[in-house]
C-alpha positions as CSV (number, residue, x, y, z in Angstrom):
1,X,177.0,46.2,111.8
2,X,174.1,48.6,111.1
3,X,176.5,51.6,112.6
4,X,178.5,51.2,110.1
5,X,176.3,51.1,107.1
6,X,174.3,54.1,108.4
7,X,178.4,56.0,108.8
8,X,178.8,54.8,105.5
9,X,175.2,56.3,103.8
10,X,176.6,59.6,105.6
11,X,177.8,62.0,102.6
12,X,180.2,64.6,104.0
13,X,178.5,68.3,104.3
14,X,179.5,70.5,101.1
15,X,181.1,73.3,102.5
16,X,179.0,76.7,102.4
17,X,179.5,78.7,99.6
18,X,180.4,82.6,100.7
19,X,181.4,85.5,99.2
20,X,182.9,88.4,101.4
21,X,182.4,92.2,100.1
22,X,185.5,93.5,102.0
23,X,185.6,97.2,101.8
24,X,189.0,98.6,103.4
25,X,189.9,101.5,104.4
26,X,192.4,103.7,107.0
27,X,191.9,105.3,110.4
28,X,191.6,108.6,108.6
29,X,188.4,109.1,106.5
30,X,186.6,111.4,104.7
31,X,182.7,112.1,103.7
32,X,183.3,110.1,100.8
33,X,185.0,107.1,102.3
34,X,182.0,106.7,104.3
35,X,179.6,107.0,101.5
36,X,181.6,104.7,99.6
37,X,180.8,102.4,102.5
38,X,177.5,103.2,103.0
39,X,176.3,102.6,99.6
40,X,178.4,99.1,99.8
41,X,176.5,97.7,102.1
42,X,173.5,98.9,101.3
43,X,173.7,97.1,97.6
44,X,174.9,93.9,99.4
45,X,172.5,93.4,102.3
46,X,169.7,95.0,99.9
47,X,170.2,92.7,96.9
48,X,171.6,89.8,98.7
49,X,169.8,89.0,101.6
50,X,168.8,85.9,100.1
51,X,171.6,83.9,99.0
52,X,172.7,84.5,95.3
53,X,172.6,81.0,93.1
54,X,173.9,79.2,96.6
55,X,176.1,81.8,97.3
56,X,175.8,83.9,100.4
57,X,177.0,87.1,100.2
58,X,178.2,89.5,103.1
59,X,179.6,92.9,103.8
60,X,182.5,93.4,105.9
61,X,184.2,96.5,106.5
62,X,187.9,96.3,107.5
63,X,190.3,98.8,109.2
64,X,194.1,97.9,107.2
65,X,195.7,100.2,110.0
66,X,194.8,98.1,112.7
67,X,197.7,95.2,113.2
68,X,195.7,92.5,112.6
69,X,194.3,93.7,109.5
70,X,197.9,94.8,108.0
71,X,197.8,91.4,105.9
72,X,194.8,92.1,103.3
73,X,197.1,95.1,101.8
74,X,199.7,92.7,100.9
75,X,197.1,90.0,100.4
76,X,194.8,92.1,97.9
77,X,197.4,94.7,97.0
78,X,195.3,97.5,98.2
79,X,196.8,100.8,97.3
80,X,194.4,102.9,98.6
81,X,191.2,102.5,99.9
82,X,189.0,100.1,97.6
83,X,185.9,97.3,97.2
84,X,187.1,94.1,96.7
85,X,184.9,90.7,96.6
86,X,186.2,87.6,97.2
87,X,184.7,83.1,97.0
88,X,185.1,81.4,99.4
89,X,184.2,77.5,99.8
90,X,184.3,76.9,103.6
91,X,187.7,77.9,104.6
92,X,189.3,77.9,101.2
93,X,189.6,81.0,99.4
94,X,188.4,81.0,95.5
95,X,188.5,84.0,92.9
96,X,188.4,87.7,94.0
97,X,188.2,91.0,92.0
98,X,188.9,94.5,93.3
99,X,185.9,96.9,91.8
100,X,188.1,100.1,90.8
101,X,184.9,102.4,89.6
102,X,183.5,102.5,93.0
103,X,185.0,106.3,93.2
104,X,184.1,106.9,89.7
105,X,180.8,106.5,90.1
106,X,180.2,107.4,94.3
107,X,178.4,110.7,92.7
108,X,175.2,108.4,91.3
109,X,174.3,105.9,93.9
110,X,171.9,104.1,91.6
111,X,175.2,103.3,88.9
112,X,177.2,103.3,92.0
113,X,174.6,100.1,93.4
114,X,173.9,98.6,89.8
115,X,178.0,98.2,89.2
116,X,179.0,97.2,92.9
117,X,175.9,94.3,92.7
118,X,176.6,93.2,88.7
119,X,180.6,92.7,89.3
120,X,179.6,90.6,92.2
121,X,177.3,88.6,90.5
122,X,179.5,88.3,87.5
123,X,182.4,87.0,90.3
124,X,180.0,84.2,91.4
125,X,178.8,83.0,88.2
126,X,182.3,82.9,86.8
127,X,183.7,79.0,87.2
């Protein structure tokens, strides 16, 4: 039957292609801990807002002391309050990489940008 052949022509959807810029951080937070965010997501919705070779990229900032949250400590093995980007095809978590020099370089928001955006790229190009 002609339903069936058309079923059959019917490739299965690739799943999207996502990376998630997670940073995390406590209840308690200082000027810094909020410039470190605000630089974050102004290098990823500034040099990502069009996706990245198929990848689309998005900031999320996440509060480990609320319960529900609790799991990325373990999961990433935050021991403070860090950047970390992570692949994700559909549901299924790829590669991720924490980006320690965030604090290093927090005093220069151009370094600051031109790190946070060249380890993400260098996450998604990496197999």
């Amino acid at each position: 039957p002609a339903a069936a052949v058309a079923a059959a022509a019917v490739k299965p959807a690739e799943a999207a292609k996502t990376a998630l810029v997670y940073y995390f951080y406590t209840s308690a937070r200082c000027y810094s801990c909020n410039t470190l965010e605000r630089y974050t997501r102004e290098a990823v919705e500034g040099d990502f807002k069009d996706p990245y070779k198929g990848w689309r990229v998005e900031f999320r900032g996440v509060n480990v002391d609320e319960p529900a949250n609790r799991h990325f400590v373990e999961d990433y093995k935050l021991a403070s309050k860090a950047v970390v980007a992570q692949k994700f095809e559909g549901d299924k978590p790829l590669a991720w990489k924490e980006l320690p020099d965030v604090w290093r370089l927090l005093g220069n928001k151009e370094l600051f940008a031109g790190y946070v955006v060249g380890e993400i790229q260098g996450l998604l190009d990496a197999e």
